[in-house]
N, C-alpha and C positions, 0 to 999 in steps of 0.2 A: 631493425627498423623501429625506431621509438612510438610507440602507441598512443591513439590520441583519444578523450573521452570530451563528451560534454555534459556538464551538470547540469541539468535543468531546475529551477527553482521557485515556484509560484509563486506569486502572495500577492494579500490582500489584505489590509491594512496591518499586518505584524510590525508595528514599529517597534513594538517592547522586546522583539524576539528574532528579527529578522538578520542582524549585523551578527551577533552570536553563530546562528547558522553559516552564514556566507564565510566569517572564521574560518570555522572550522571544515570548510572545504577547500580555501587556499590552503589552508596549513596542510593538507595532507602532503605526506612524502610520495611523489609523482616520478622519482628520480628521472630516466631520457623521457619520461611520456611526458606532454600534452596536454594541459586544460586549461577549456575552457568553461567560465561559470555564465550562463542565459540566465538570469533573475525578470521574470515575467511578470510585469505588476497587473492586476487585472481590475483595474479599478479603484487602485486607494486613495482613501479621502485623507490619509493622516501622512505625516513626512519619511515614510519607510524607502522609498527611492532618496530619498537627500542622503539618508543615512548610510546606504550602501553605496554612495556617491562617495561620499567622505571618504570610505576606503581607501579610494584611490587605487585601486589594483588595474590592470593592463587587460588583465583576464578576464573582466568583468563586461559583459554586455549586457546592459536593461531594453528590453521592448516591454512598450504601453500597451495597452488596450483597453473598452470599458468592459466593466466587469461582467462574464458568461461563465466564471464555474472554475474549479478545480481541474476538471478535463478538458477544457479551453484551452484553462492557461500552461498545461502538459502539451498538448498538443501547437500550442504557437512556439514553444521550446524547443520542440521537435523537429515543425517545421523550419526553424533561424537558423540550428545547426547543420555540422557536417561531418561531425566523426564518427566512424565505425562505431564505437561505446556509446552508449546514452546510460545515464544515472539521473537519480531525482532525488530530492530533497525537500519535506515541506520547512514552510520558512519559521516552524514553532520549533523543530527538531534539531540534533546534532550529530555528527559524523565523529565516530572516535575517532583517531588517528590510526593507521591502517588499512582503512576499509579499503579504500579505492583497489590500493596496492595487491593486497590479496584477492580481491575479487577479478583483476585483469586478469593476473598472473593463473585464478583459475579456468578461467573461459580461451588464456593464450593454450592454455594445456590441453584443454580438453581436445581427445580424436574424434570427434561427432560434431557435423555439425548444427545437426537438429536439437544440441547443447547452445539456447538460442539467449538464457538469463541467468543469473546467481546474486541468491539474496542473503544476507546473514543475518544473523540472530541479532534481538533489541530487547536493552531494557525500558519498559515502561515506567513515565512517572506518573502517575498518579496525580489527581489535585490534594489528596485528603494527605498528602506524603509518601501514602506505601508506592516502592518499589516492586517491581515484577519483571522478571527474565520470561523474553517469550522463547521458546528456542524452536528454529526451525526443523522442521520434520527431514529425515532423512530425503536422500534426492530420490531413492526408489519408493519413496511413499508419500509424495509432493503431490502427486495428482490424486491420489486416493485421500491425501486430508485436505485438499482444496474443494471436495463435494460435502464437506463436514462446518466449513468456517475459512473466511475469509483472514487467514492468520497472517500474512506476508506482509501486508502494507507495504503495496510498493510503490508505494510514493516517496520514502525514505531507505529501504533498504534494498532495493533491486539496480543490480548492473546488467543492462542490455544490449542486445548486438543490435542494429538499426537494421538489420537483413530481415529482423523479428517484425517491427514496425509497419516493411515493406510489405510483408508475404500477409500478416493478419490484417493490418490497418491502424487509425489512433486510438486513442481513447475515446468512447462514446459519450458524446458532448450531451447526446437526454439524459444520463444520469449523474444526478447532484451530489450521491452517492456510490456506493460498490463497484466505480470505476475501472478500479484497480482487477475486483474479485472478477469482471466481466473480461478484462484484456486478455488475466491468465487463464482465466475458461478456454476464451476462441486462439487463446496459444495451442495449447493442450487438444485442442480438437484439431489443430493445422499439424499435429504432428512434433512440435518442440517441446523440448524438456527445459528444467530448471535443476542447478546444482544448486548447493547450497553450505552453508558452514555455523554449525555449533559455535563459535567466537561472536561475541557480543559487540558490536562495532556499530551499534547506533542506538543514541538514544532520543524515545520519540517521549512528550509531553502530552498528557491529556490535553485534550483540545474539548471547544464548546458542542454544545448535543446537538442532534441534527433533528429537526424537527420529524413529527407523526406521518405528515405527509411524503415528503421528500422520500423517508425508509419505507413507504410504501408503495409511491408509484417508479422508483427503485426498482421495489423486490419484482415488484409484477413483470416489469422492464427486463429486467432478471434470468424470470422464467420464460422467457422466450427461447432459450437455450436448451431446455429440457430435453424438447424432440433430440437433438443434434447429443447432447448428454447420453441419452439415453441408447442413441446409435453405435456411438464412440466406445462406451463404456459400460452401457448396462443399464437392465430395467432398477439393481438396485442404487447405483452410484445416482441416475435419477433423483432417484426417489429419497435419498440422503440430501442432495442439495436442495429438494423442494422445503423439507423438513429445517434444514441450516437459514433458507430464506424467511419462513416464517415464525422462526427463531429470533431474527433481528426485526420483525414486527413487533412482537410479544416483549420483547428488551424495549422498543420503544414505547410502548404501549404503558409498559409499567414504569420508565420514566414519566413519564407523562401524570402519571395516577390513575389511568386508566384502565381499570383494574378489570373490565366487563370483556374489553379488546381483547387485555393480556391472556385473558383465560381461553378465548375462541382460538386463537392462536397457537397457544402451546398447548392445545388439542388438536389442533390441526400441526402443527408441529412433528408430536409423538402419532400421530393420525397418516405420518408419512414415514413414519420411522419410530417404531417402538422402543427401540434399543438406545434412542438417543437422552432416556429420562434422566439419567444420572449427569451426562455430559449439561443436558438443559438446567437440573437445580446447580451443577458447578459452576456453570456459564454464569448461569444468574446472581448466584454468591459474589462472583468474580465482579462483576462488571454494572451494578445498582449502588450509587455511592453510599457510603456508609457503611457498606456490608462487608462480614470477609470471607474468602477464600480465592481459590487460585485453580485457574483455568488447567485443565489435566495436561502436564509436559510440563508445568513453567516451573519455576523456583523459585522464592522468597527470598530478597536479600535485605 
């Protein structure tokens, strides 16, 4: 029986970037399966629908909307389809050729079925040029480094079973941010696993900073989780994610220049996790434009 997926695809004014994406997800080799591609405009004000118009592809279905977010425009994707599979795609990023294929064919395999997503590895580009391979954590230690950093971005590299969708819920439309880090959280506490693959089959672009605020009432939004964290998994798995949230305060903080935040933070940070000091100056190397070094796992290419 041929397998059927839908891509779901946001955006919001990507005109420079959006036809590039939607490429390269028709071009995958789908051989008997199925796709269809939901591109969810949520709002744009520039001619990014005209242009994924021009395609002219069969498989392409555009729903409007006015613009409410990132996890709006996921979740109106979600709701328009019908296939067993759901994949996502932000509309700045690329699909190598493969993904799809590999990632069915791992999820048709698996004997479990609380084996409910599979993401694979991405290389980052950088605005400044540098490249960075992020690689996925093994699948037995996907819940243990998802209380560390929100590494998967599964906005571009996650295949999901829609049975996932059903039993957790969508994406939580209050946050503007850590969407994603929140879905795979209340997976992970419902009981479902993620597989995942060392192969590098998507590449995601740095995208624009997200403001002070937003990574803040975010993070707070976040830690509503803790309790249920903390049940699931322990006082210290906890007490890591508290530390990985005010992480991505102290990151914003010090984009920002706000250099008085950055510091309350990444005391409070290491103030939740001692053992994270080395991981926080790497992070910070990594990820403050300008600077170098590289996030612990990745590779320089």
């Amino acid at each position: 029986m041929p397998w059927v997926v839908d891509c779901i695809i946001p955006c919001y004014n990507n005109a420079a970037t959006v036809t590039r994406a939607v490429r390269s997800v028709l071009e995958q080799d789908v051989g008997d399966g199925v796709l269809t591609l939901i591109l969810v405009d949520d709002g744009s004000s520039d001619d990014s629908v005209a242009q994924v118009r021009a395609i002219g592809d069969s498989r392409v279905t555009i729903v409007r909307q006015p613009n409410a977010g990132p996890a709006a425009a996921r979740n109106t994707g979600v709701r328009a389809g019908r296939a067993p599979f759901c994949a996502f795609l932000d509309a700045d990023d690329v699909w190598r050729p493969g993904k799809l294929r590999l990632q069915v064919a791992a999820l048709l395999a698996a004997d479990d079925s609380c084996v409910g997503g599979h993401c694979v590895s991405f290389l980052q580009r950088r605005a400044c040029g540098r490249r960075i391979v992020r690689t996925m954590p093994a699948p037995e230690r996907f819940a243990d480094a998802t209380m560390d950093v929100c590494m998967t971005t599964l906005g571009s590299t996650m295949l999901a079973r829609r049975a996932m969708f059903d039993a957790v819920g969508l994406f939580d439309e209050g946050l503007r941010c850590f969407e994603d880090w929140d879905w795979q959280l209340r997976c992970l506490l419902k009981g479902f696993r993620f597989d995942t693959s060392p192969q590098v089959l998507v590449e995601k672009y740095e995208g624009g900073r997200r403001s002070g605020a937003v990574v803040e009432v975010s993070a707070a939004l976040l830690r509503r989780r803790l309790p249920e964290v903390r049940t699931a998994f322990g006082a210290r798995a906890a007490r890591r994610l508290a530390s990985a949230l005010y992480f991505e305060i102290a990151l914003s903080d010090a984009l920002r220049r706000d250099w008085a935040g950055c510091i309350v933070n990444s005391v409070r940070c290491l103030g939740a996790n001692p053992r994270r000091l080395g991981l926080l100056a790497r992070q910070a190397a990594r990820r403050i434009p300008g600077r170098s070094g590289v996030w612990l796992g990745d590779a320089r290419m």
